[in-house]
Residue frames as a rotation matrix with the C-alpha (Angstrom) as fourth column:
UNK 1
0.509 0.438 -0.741 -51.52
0.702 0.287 0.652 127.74
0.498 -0.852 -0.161 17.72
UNK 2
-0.181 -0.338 0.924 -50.84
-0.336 -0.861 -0.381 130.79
0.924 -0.380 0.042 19.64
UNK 3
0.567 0.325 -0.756 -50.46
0.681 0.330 0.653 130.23
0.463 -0.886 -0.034 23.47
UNK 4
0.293 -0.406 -0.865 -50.34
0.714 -0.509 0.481 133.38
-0.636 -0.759 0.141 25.67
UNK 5
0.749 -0.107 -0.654 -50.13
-0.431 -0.829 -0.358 135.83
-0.504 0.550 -0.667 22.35
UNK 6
-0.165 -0.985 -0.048 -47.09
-0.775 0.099 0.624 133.69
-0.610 0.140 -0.780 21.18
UNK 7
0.750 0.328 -0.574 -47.52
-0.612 0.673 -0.414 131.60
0.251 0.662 0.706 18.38
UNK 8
0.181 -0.457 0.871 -45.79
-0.513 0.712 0.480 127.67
-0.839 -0.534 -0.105 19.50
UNK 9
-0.589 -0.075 0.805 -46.96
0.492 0.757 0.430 125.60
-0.641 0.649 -0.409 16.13
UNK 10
-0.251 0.559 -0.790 -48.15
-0.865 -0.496 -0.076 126.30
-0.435 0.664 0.608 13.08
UNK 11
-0.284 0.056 0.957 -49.68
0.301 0.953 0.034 123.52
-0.910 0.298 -0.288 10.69
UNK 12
-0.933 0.036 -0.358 -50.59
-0.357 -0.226 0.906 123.45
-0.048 0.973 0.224 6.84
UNK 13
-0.211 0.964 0.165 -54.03
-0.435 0.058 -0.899 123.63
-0.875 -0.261 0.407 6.29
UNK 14
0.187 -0.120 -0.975 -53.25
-0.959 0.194 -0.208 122.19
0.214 0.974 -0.079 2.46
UNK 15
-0.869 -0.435 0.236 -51.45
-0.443 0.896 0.022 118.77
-0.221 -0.085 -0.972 3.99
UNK 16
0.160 0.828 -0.538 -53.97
-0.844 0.397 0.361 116.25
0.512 0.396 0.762 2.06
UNK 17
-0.086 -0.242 0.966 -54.58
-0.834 0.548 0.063 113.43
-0.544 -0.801 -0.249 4.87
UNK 18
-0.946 -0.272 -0.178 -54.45
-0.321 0.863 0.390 109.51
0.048 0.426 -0.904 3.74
UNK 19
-0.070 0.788 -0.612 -57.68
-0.070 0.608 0.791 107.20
0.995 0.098 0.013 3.89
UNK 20
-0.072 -0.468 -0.881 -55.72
0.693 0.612 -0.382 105.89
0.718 -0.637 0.281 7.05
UNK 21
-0.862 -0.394 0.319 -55.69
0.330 -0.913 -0.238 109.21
0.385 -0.100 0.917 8.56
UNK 22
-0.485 0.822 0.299 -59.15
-0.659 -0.568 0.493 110.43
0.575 0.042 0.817 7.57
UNK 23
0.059 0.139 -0.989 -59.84
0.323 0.934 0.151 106.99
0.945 -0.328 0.011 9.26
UNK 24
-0.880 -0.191 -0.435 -58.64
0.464 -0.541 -0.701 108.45
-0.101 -0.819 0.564 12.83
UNK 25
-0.964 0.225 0.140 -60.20
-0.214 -0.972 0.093 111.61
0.157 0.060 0.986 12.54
UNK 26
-0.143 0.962 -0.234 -63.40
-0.478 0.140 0.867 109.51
0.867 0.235 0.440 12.58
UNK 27
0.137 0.349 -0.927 -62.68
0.260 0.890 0.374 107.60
0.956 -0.293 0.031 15.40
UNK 28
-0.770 -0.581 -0.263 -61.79
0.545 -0.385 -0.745 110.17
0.331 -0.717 0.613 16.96
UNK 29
-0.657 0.745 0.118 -65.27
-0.514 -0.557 0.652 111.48
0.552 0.368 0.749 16.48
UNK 30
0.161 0.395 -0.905 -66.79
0.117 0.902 0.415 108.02
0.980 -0.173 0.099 17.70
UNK 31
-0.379 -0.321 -0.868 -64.93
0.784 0.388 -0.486 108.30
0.492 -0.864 0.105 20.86
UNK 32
-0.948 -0.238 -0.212 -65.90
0.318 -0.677 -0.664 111.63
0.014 -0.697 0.717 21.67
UNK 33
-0.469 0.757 -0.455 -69.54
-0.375 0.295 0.879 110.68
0.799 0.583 0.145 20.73
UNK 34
0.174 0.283 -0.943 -69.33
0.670 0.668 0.324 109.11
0.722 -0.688 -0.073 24.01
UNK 35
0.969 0.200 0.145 -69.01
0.075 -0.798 0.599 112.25
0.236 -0.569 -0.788 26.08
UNK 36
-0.206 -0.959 0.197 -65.64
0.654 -0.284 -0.701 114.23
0.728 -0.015 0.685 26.92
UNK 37
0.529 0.277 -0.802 -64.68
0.819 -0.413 0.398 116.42
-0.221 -0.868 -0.445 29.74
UNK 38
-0.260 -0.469 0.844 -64.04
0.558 -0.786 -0.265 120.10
0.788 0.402 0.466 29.86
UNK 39
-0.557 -0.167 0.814 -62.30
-0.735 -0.356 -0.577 122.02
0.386 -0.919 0.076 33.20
UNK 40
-0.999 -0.010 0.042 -63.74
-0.037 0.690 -0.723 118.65
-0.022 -0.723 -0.690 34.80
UNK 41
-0.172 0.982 -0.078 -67.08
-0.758 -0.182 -0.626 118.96
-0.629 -0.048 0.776 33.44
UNK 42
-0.848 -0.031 0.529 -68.56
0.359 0.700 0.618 115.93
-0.389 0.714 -0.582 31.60
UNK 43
-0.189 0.437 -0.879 -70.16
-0.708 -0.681 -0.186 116.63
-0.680 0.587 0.438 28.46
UNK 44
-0.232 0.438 0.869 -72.36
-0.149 0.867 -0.476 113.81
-0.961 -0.240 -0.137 27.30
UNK 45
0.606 0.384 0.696 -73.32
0.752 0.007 -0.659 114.89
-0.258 0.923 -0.284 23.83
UNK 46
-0.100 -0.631 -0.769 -70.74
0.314 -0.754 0.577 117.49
-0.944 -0.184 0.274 22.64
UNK 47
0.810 0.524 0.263 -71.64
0.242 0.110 -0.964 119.76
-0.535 0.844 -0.037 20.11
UNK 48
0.850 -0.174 0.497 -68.76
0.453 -0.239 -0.859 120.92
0.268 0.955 -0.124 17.62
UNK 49
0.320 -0.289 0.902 -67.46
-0.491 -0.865 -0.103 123.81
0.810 -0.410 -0.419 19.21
UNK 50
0.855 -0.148 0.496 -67.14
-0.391 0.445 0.806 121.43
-0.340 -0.883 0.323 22.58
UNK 51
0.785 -0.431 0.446 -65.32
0.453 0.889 0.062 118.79
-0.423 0.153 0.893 20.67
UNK 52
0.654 -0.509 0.560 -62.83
0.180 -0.613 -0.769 121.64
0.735 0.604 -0.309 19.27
UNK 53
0.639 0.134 0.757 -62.46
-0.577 -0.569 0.587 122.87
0.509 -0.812 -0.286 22.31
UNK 54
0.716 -0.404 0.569 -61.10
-0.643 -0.062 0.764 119.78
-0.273 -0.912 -0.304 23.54
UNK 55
0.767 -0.548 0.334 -58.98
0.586 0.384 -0.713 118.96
0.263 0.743 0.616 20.61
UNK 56
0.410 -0.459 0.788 -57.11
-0.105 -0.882 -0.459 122.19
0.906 0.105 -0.410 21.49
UNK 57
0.577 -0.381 0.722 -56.60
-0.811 -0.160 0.564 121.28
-0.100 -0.911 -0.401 24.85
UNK 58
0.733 -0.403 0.548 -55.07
0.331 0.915 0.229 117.79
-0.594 0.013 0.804 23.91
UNK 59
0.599 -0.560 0.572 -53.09
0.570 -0.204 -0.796 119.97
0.562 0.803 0.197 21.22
UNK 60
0.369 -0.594 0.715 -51.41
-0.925 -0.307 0.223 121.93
0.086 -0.744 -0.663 24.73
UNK 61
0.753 -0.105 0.649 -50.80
-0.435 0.662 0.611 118.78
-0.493 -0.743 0.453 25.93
UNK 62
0.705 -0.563 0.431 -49.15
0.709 0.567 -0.419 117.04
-0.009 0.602 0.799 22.63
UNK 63
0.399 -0.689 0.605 -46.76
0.232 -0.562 -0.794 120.23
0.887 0.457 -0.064 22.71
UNK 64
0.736 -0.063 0.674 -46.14
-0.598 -0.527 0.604 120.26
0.317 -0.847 -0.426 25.83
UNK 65
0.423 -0.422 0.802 -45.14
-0.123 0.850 0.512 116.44
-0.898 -0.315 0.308 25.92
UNK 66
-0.232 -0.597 -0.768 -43.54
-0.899 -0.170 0.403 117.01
-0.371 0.784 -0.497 22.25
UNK 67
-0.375 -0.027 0.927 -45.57
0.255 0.958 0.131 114.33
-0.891 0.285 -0.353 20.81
UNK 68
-0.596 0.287 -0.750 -46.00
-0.558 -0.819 0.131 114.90
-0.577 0.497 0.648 17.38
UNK 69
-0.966 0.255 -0.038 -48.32
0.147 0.665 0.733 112.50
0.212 0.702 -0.680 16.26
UNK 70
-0.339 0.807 -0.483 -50.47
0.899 0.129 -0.418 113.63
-0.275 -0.576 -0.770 18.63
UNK 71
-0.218 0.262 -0.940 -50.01
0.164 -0.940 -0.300 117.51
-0.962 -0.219 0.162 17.33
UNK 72
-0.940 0.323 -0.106 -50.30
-0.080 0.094 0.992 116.40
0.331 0.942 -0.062 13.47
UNK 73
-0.718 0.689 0.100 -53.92
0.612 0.556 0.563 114.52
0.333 0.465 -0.820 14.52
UNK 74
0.051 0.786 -0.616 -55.36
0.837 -0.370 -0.403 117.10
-0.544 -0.495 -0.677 16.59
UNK 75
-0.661 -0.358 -0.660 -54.68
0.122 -0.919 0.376 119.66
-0.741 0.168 0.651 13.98
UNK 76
-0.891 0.449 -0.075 -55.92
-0.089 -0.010 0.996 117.93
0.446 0.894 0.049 10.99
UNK 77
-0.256 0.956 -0.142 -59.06
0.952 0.275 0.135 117.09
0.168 -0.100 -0.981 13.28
UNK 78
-0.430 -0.199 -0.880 -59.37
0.557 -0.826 -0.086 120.80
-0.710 -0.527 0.466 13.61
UNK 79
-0.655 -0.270 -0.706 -58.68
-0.589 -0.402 0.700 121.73
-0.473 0.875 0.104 9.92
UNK 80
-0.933 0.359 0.029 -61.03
0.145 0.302 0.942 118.99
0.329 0.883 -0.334 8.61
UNK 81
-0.278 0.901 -0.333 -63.96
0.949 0.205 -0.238 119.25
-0.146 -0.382 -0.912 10.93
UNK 82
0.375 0.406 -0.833 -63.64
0.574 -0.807 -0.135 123.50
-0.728 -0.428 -0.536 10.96
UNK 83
0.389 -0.122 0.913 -62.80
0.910 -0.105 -0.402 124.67
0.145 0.987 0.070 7.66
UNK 84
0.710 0.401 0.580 -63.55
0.436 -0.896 0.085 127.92
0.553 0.193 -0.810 8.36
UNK 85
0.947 -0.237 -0.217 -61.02
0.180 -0.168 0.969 127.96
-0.266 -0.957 -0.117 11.60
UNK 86
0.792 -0.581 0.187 -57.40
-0.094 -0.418 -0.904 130.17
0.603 0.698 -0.385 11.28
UNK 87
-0.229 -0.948 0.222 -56.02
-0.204 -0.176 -0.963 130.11
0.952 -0.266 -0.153 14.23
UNK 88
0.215 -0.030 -0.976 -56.12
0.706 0.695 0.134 128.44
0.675 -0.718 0.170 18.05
UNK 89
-0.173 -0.694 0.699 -55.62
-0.077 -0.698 -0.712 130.79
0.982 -0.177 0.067 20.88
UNK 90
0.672 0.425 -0.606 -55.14
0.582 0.204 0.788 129.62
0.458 -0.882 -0.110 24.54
UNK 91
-0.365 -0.655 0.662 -54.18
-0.210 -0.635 -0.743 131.84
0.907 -0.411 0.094 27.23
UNK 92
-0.608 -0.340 -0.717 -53.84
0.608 0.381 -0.696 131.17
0.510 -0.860 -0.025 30.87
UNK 93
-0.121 0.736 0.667 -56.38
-0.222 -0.674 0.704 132.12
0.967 -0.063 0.245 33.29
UNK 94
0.028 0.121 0.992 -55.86
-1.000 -0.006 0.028 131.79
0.009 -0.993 0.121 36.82
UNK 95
-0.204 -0.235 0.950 -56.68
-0.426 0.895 0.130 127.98
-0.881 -0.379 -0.283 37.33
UNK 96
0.477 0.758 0.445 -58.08
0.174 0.415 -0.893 127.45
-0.861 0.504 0.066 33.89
UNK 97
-0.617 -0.543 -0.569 -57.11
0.066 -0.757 0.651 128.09
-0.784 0.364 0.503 30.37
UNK 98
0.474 0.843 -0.254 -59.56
-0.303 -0.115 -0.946 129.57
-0.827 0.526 0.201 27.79
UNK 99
-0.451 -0.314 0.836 -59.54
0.828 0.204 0.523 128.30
-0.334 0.927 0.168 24.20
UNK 100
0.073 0.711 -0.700 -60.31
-0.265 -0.663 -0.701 130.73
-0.962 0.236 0.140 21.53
UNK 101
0.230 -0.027 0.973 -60.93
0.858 0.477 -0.190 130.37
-0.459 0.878 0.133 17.74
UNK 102
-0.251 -0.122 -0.960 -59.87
-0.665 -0.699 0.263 133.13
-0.703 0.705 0.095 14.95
UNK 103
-0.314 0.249 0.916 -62.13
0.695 0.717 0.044 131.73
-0.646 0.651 -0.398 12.17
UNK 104
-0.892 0.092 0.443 -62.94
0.326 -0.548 0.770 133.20
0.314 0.831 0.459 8.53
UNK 105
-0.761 0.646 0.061 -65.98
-0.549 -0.591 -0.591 135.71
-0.346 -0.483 0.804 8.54
């Protein structure tokens, strides 16, 4: 997770998750099944990319507030839902901040 060009957290994309775990990661799906907001927009059906999106912003948040259960689950929901995905980058925009992805070609 890079914030502002500075990398903050890194995670192991190898860490093999429990049942218990992979358990979350679904329900974390379920909940967000039910529509999530992004920059104060609600977003009734989110597709993928949305629901990344605001994994990444809850991952600011869990490093911000140094919770690390919260920055383990919002990685692995990252890492299991986006294979393909290398690296997190959010940078500060005026009132907003943008997510980006660095993901394999």
């Amino acid at each position: 997770m890079f914030i502002n060009t500075e990398m903050v957290y890194e995670y192991d994309k190898k860490t093999v998750l429990e049942d218990l775990q992979l358990a979350f990661l679904d329900r974390m799906d379920t909940d967000m099944d039910k529509g999530i907001k992004i920059r104060g927009e609600l977003l009734k059906q989110p597709d993928g990319n949305q629901r990344a999106i605001f994994v990444a912003m809850n991952l600011i948040r869990a490093l911000q507030q140094d919770n690390e259960a919260a920055k383990t689950a919002s990685c692995a929901y990252l890492v299991s839902r986006h294979p393909d995905l290398l690296e997190v980058h959010a940078n500060d925009q005026a009132s907003a901040v943008d997510i980006e992805f660095v993901r394999l070609n």
